[in-house]
C-alpha positions as a printed Julia matrix, in Angstrom:
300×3 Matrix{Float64}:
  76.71  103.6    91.0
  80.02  104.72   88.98
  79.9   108.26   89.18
  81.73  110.2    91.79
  78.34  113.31   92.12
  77.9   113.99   95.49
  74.89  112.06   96.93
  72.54  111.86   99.95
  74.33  109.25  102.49
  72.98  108.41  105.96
  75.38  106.62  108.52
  73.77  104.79  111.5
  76.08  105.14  114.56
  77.23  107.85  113.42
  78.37  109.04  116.92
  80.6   105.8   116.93
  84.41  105.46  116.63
  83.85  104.56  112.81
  80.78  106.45  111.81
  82.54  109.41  112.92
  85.27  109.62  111.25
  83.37  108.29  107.86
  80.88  111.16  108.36
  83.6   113.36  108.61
  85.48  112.09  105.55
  82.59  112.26  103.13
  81.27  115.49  104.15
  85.06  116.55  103.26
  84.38  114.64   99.55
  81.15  116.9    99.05
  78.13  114.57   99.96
  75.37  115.26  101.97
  75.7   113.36  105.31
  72.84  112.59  107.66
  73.8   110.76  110.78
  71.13  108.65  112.77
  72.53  107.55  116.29
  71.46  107.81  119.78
  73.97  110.88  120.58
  74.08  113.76  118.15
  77.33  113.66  115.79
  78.53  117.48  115.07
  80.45  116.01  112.56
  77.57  115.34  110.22
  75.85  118.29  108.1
  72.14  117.07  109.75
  72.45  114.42  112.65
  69.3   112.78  114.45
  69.22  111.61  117.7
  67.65  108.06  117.01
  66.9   104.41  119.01
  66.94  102.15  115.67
  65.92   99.67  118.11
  62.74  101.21  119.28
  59.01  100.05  118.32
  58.14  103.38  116.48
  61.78  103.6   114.4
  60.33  102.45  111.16
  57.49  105.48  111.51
  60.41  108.04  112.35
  62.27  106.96  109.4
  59.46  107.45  107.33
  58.64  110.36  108.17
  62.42  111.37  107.66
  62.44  110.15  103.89
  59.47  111.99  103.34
  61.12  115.55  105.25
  64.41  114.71  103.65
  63.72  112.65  100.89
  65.19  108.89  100.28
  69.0   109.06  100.58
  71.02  107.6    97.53
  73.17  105.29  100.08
  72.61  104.02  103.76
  76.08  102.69  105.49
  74.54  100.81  108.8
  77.05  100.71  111.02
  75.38  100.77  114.08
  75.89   98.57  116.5
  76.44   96.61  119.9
  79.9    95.8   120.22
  81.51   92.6   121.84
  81.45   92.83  125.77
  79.36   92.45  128.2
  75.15   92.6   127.67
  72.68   89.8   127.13
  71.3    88.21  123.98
  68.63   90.09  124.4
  70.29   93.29  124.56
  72.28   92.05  121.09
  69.31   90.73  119.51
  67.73   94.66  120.2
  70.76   96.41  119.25
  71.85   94.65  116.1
  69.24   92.47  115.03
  65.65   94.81  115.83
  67.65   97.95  114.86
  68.57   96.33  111.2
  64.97   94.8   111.24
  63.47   98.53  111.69
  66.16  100.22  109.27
  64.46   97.59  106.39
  60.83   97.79  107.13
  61.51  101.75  106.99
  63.03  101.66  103.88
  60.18   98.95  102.52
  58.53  101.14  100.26
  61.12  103.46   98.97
  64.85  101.97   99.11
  68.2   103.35   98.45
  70.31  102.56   95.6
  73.19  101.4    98.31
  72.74   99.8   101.12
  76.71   98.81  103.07
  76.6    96.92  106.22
  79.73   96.56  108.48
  79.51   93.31  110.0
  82.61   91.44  111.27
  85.0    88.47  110.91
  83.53   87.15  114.23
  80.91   85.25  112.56
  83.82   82.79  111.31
  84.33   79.86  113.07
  87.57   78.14  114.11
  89.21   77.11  111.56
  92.78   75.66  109.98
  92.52   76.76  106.46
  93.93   80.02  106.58
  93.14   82.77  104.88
  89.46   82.29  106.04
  87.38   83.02  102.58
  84.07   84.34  102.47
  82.33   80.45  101.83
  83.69   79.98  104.96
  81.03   78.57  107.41
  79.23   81.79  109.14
  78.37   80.05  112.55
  80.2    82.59  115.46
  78.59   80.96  118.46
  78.68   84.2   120.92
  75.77   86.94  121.18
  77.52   89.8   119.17
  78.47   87.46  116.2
  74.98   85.46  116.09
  73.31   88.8   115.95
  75.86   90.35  113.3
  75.14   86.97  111.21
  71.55   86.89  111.42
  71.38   91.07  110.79
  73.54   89.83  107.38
  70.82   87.48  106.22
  67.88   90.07  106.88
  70.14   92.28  104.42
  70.07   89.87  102.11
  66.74   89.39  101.76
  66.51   93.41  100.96
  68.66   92.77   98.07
  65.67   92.33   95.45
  65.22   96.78   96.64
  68.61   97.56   97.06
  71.98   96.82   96.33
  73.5    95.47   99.49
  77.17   95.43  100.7
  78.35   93.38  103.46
  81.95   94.44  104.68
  83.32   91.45  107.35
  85.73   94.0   108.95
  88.67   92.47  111.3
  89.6    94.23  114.7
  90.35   98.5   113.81
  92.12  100.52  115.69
  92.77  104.12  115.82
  92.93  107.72  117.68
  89.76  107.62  120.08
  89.15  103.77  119.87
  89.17  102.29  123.62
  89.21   98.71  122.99
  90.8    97.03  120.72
  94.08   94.69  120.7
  96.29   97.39  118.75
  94.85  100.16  121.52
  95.16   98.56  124.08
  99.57   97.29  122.89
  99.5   101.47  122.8
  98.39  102.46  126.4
 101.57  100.18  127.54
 103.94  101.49  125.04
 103.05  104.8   125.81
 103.21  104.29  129.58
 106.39  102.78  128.76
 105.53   99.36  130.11
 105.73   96.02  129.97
 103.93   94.5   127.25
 102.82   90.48  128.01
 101.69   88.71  124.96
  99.72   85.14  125.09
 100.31   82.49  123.37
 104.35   84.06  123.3
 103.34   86.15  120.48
 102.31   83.73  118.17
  98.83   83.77  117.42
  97.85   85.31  114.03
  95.64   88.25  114.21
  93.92   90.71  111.68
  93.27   93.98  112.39
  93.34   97.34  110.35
  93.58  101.25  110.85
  89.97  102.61  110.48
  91.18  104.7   107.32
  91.72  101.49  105.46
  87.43  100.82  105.62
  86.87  104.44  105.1
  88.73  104.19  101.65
  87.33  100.88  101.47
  83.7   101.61  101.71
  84.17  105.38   99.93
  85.29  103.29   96.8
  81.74  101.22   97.39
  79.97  104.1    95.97
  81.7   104.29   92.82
  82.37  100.87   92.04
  79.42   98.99   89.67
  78.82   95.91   91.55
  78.71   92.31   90.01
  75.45   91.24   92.47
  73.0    92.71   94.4
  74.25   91.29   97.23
  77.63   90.92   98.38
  79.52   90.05  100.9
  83.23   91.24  101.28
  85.98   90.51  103.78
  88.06   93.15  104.74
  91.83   92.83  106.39
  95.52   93.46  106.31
  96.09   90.47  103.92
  98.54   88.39  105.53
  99.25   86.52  108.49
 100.68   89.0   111.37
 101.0    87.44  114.64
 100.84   90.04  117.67
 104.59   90.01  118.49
 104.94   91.68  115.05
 101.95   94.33  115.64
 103.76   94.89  119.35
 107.17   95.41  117.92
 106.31   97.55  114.5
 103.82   99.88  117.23
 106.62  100.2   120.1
 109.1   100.85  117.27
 106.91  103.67  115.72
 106.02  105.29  118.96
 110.2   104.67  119.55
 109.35  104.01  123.24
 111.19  101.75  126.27
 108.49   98.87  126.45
 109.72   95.51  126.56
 107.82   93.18  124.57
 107.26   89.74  126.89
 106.07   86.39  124.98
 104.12   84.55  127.8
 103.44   80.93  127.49
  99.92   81.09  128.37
  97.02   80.42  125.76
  95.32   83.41  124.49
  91.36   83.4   124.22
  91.03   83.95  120.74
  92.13   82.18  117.82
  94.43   82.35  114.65
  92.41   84.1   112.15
  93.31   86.39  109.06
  91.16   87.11  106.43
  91.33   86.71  102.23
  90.67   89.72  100.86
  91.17   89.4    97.08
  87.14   89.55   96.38
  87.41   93.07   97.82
  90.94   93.25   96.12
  88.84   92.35   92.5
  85.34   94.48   93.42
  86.34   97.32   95.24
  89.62   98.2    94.86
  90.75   97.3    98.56
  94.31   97.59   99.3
  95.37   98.13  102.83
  97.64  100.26  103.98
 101.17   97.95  105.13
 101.75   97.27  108.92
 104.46  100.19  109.18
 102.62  102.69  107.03
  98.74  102.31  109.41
 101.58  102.47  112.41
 103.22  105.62  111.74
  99.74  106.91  110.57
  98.3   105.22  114.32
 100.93  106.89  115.76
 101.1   110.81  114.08
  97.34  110.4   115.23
  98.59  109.52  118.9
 101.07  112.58  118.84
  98.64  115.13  117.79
């Protein structure tokens, strides 16, 4: 897939934080963007109002490719995000859904298949930058499920090439969650901002435009494998003092940033990215360029 002609692309979760904003992008690029997720998404130029999860997915799918005809490039990026919810609720929402997406597609598969899966399924570890080889074993629900929906994928790639993305934490305008989001409700409020661990524990995390460009340049690249699997990061080791001073200087707010000498939960963990450096093109945006981009975003 080297040519830049628009194509047919369906995004799960399209309704999501990232799905979004990709549907929006590539409908601005010229392709045709279907969006599959359980709330509409205006955003996309047809969007479906979809379970994945549900017993009678991979019938409603088929019928779909047979309305619509089989799209050129699925980006799956549906899913149940870390929080609360059992295993049985992740197992439904990122394991069945992925499970239904393939039988759908049995027959008649796209060229492209890109998954967004996450650094989670790493492991502890001391060797820093965690490589791809790295042991996959994340012991909690979400990155079990987003492990064991990776496999499945790969057993898909004899029909389709397949693209695994390990993204890190994202952040940006109309995310709720995440670390760098969460630094920006106190800077904004002009408050205190406590960090564990006195600031010291390494962290990767990346504006959302960084995997748009990052999984826009998946279409056009000609892949080495059928299957791959790609991390995706800021390349280098940023501990969340840094993040906390580069964001309050960017918003140019009053917040004092507080080291606290209490262990975080999480651990040190950055990511290599030169095998999506060599594939794909990757280059993140720098800490103070995403910031200044976070934070015209914030303004507007």
């Amino acid at each position: 897939m080297t040519d830049e002609a628009p194509r047919d692309i369906w995004i799960t979760g399209c309704a999501g934080f990232l799905g979004n904003r990709l549907a929006a992008h590539l409908a601005l690029l010229g392709h045709s963007v279907v969006g599959l997720s359980r709330r509409k998404c205006s955003i996309a130029g047809q969007s479906i109002a979809i379970d994945l999860a549900a017993d009678d997915t991979p019938e409603t799918l088929d019928e779909l490719t047979r309305d619509m005809g089989v799209p050129d490039v699925v980006v799956h990026a549906a899913s149940k995000q870390p929080g609360s919810g059992t295993l049985s609720d992740f197992i439904r929402s990122n394991v069945q859904s992925t499970t239904n997406l393939l039988e759908a597609f049995n027959q008649n598969p796209p060229r492209l298949i890109v998954y967004t899966s996450t650094q989670s399924v790493y492991s502890r570890t001391t060797s820093l930058p965690v490589k791809e080889t790295a042991p996959a074993c994340g012991s909690l629900p979400y990155s079990a499920t987003k492990r064991w929906s990776e496999q499945l994928l790969e057993t898909f790639s004899s029909q389709s090439d397949v693209i695994v993305l390990r993204l890190p934490s994202l952040y940006g305008e109309g995310q709720a969650d995440s670390f760098i989001d969460g630094l920006a409700r106190l800077a904004l409020r002009n408050e205190r901002i406590e960090l564990f661990s006195r600031g010291e524990l390494i962290r990767d995390a990346l504006h959302v435009n960084d995997v748009i460009g990052a999984i826009t340049s998946c279409l056009k690249r000609p892949l080495e494998n059928s299957f791959s699997v790609m991390n995706l990061g800021c390349g280098r080791p940023i501990k969340t003092y840094e993040y906390a001073r580069v964001l309050v200087r960017a918003l140019e707010t009053r917040s004092e940033i507080v080291p606290i000498n209490r262990p975080a939960s999480q651990f040190d963990l950055y990511a290599d990215i030169e095998q999506a450096r060599r594939c794909i093109g990757f280059e993140p945006m720098s800490l103070e360029q995403s910031m200044k981009v976070y934070t015209d975003e914030l303004r507007a």
